[in-house]
N, C-alpha and C positions, 0 to 999 in steps of 0.2 A: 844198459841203455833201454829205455822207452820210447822207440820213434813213434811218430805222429802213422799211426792208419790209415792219413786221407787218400782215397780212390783217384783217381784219375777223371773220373766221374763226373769229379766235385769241382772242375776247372783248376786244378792247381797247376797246372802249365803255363797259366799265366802268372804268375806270382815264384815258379819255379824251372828252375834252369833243366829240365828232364834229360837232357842229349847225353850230361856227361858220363854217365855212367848206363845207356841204352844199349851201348853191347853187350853189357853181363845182367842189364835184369831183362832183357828183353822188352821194353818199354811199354808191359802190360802191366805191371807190378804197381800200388800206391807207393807212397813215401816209403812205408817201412823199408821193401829193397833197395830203394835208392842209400840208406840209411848204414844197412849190413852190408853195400860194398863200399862205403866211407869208413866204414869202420874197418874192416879188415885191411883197408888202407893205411889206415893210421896206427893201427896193432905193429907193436914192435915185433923183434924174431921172440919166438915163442910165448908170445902173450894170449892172454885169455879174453876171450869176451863174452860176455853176460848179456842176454839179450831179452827182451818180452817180446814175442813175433806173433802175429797173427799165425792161426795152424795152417793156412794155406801154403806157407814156408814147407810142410810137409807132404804135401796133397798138391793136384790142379796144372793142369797147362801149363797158366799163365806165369805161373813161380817157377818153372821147369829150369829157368836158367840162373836164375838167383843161387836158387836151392843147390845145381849139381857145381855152379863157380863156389859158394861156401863149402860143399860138402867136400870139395876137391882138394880143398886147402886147409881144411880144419876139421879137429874129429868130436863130434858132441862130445861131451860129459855125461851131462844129462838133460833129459828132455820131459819136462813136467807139464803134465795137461789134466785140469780136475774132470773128477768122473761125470759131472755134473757141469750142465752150460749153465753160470753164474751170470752168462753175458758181459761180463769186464774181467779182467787179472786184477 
């Protein structure tokens, strides 16, 4: 999956429902965490998910809860980041 980046910033509370999932991203997260706990939602028993995350998913406060509810329940694979900011994936 590709979720959408947008910040919180950016007024998407109005246009999106944030509560349901603010106990596991901590309701400082953009879209994307609202994104990775739907998803790991919807993941069967032992399924895999393939994700493009913003790197704050690994770093930062604000991801703190996102990051350690996925990390809890799933073990990367692998975690590819170029050497180089390209500024997009």
């Amino acid at each position: 999956m590709n979720p959408p980046f947008t910040k919180i910033e950016h007024g998407i509370r109005e246009f999106v429902n944030m509560e349901r999932f603010s106990d596991i991203t901590g309701n400082e997260v953009g879209l994307w965490g609202h994104f990775m706990a739907l998803a790991y939602e919807m993941l069967e028993e032992n399924g895999v998910l393939g994700a493009v995350i913003p790197i704050q998913f690994l770093r930062g406060r604000e991801s703190e809860r996102i990051r350690r509810y996925i990390l809890e329940r799933m073990v990367p694979l692998y975690v590819v980041k170029p050497v180089l900011n390209y500024a997009f994936s």
